[in-house]
MMTF fields as JSON, N, C-alpha, C and O atoms, coordinates in Angstrom:
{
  "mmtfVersion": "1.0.0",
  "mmtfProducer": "UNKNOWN",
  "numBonds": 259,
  "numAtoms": 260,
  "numGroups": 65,
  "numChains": 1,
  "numModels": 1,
  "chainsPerModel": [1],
  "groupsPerChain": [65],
  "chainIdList": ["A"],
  "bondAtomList": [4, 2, 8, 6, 12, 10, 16, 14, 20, 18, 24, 22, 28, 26, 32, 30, 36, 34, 40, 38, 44, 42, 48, 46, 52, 50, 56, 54, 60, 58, 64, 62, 68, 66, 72, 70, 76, 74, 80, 78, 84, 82, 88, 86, 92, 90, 96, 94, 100, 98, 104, 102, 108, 106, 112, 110, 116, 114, 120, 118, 124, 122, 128, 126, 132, 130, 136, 134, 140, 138, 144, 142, 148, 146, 152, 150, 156, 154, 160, 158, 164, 162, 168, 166, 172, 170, 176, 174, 180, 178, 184, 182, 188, 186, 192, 190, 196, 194, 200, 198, 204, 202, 208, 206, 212, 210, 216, 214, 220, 218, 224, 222, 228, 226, 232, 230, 236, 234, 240, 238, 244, 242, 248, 246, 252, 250, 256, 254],
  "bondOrderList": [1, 1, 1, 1, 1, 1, 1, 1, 1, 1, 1, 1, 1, 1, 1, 1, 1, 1, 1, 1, 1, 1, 1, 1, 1, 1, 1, 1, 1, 1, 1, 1, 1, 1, 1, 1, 1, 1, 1, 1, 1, 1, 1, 1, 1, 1, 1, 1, 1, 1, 1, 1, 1, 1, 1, 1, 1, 1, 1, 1, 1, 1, 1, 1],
  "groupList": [{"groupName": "UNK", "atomNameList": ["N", "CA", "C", "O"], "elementList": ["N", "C", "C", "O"], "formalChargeList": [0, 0, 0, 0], "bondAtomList": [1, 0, 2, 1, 3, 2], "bondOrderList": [1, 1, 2], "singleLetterCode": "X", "chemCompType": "L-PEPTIDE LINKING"}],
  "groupTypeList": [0, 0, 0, 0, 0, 0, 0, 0, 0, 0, 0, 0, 0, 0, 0, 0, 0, 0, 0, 0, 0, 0, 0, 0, 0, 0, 0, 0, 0, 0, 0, 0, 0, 0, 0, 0, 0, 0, 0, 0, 0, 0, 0, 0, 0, 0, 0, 0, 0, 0, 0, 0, 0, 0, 0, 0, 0, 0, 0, 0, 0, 0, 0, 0, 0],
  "groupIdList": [1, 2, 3, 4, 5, 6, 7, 8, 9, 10, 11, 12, 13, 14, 15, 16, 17, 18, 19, 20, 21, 22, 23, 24, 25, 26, 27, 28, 29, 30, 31, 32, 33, 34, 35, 36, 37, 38, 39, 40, 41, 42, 43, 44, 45, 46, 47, 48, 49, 50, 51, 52, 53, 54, 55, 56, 57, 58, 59, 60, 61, 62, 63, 64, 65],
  "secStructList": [7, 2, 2, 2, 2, 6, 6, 6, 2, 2, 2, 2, 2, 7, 6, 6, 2, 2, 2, 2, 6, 6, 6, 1, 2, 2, 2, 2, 2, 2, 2, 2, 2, 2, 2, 2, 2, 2, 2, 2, 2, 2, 2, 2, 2, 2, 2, 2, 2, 2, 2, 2, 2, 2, 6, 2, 2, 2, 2, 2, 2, 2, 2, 2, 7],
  "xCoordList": [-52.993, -54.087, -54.339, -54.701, -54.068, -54.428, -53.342, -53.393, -52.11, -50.878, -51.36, -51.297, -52.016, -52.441, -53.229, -53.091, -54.329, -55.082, -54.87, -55.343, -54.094, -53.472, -52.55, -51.972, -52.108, -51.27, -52.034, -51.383, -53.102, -54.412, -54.87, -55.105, -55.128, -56.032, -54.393, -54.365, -53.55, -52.61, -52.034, -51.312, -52.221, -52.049, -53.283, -53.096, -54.184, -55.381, -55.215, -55.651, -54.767, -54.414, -53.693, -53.869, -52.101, -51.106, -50.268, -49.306, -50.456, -49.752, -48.182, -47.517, -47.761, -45.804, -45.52, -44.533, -46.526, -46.119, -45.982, -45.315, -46.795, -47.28, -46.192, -45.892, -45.782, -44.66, -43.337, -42.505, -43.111, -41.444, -42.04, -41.287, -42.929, -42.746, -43.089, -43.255, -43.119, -43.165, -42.113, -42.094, -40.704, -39.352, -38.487, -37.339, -38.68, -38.121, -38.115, -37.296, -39.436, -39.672, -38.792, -37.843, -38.662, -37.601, -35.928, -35.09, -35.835, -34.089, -34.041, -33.207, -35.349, -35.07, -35.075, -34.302, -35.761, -36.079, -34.96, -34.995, -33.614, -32.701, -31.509, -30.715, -31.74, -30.979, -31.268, -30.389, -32.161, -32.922, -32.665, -32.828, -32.207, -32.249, -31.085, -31.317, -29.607, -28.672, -29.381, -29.544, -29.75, -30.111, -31.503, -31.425, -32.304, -32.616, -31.857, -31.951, -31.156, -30.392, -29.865, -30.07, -28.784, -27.949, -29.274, -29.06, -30.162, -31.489, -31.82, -32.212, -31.676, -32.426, -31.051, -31.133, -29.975, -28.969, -28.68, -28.502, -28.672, -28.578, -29.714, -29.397, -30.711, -32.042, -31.618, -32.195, -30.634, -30.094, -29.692, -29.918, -28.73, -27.608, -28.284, -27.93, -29.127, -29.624, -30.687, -30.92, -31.285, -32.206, -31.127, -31.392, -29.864, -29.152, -28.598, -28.678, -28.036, -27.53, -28.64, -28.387, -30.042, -30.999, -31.251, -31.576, -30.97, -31.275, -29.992, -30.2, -28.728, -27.881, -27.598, -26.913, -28.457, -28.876, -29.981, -30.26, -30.886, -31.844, -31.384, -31.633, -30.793, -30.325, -29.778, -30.067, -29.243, -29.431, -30.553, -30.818, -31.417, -32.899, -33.624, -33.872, -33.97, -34.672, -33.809, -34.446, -32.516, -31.925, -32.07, -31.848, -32.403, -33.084, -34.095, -34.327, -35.107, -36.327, -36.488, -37.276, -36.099, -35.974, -35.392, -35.701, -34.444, -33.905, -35.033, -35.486, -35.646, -36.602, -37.698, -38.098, -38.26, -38.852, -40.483, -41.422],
  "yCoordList": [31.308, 30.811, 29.332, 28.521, 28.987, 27.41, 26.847, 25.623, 27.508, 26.338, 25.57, 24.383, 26.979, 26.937, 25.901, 24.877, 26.375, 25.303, 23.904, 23.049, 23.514, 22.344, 21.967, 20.984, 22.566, 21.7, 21.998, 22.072, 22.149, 21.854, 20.744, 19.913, 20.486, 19.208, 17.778, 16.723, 18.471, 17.163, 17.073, 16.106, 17.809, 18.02, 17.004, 16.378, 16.952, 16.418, 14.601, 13.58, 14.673, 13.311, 12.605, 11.39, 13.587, 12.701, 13.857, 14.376, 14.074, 15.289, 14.818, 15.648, 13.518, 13.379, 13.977, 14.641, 13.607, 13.989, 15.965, 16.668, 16.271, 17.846, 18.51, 19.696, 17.581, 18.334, 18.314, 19.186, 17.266, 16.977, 17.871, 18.754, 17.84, 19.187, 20.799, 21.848, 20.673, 22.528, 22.749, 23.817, 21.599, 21.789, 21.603, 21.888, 21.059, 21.105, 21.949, 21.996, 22.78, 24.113, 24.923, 24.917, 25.522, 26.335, 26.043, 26.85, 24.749, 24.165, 24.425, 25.212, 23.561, 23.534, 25.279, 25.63, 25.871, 27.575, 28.251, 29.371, 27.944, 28.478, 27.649, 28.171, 26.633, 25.573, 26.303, 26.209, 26.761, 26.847, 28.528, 28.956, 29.25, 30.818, 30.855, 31.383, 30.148, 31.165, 30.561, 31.393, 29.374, 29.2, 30.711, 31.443, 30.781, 31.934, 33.339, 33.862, 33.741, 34.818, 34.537, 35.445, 33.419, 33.482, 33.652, 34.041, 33.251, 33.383, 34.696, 35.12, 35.265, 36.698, 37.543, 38.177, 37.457, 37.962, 37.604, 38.495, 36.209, 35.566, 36.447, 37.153, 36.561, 37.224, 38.838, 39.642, 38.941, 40.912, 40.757, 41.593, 39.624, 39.704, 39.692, 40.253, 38.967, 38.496, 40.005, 40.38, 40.818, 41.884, 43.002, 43.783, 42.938, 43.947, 43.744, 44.706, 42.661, 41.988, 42.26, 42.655, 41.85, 42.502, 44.132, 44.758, 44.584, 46.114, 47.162, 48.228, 46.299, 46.659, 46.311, 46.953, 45.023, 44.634, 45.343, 45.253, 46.133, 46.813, 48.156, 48.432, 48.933, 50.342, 50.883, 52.021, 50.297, 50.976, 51.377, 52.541, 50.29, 50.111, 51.441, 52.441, 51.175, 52.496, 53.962, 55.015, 53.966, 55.241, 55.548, 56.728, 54.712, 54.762, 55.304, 56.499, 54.153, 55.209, 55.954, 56.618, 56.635, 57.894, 59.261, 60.433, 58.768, 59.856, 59.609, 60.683, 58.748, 58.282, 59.023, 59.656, 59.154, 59.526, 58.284, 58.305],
  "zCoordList": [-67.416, -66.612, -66.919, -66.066, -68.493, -68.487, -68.108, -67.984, -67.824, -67.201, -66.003, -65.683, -65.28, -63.642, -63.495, -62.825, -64.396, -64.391, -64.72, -63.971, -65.942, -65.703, -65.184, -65.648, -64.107, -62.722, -61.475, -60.432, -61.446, -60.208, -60.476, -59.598, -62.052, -62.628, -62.085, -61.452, -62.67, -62.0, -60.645, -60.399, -59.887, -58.375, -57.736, -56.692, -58.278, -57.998, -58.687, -58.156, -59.448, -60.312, -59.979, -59.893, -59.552, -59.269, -58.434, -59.0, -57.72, -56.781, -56.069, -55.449, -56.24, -56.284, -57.905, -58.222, -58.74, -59.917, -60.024, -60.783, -59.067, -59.474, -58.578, -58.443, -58.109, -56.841, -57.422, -57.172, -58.248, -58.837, -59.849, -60.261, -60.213, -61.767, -61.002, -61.624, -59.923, -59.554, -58.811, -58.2, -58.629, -58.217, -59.125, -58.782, -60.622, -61.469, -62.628, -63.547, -62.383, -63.333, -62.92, -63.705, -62.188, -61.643, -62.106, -62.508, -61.903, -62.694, -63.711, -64.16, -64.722, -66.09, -66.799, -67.69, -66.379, -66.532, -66.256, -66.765, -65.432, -65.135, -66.399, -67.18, -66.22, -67.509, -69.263, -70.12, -69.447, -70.465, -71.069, -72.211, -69.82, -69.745, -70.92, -72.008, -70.555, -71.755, -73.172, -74.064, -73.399, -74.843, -75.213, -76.2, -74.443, -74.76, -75.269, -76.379, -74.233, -74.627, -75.356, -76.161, -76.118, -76.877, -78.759, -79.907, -78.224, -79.392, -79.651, -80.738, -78.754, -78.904, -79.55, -80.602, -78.863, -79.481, -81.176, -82.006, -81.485, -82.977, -83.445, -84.403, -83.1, -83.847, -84.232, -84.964, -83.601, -83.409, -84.11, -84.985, -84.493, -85.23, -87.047, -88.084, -86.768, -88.747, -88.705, -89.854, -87.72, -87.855, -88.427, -89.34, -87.726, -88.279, -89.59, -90.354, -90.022, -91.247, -92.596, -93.735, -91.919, -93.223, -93.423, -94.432, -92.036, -91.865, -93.029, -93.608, -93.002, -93.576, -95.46, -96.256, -95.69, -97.107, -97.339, -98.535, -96.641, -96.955, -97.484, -98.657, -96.785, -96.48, -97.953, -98.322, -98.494, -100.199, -100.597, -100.9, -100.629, -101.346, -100.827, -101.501, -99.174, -98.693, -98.797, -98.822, -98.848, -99.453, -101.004, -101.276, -102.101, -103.398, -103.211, -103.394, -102.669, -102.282, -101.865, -102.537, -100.618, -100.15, -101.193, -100.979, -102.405, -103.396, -104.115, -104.512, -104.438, -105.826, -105.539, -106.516, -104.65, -103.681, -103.967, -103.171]
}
């Protein structure tokens, strides 16, 4: 809601400005998409890597009880 609101406040200010940034959100958001995914995937990758340095410990505990 405050994005919205601050591109009404600049539509009102400078509206060539509010127009090249509500045709260029759309590019850069499509530009921007694989560095996301490739983030979320790296993040899988180190969640599983600790999940697997963990998995002794919680199988100790689980015998230790």
């Amino acid at each position: 809601m405050i994005h919205f609101l601050l591109f009404l406040i600049l539509a009102v200010l400078c509206w060539p400005l509010a127009l090249i940034a509500l045709v260029l959100f759309p590019i850069v958001w499509l530009l921007l998409l694989p560095f996301r995914i490739l983030g979320l995937a790296i993040g899988g990758v180190f969640e599983l890597i600790g999940a697997l340095f963990y998995l002794p410990a919680r199988i100790l505990r689980g015998i230790l009880g």
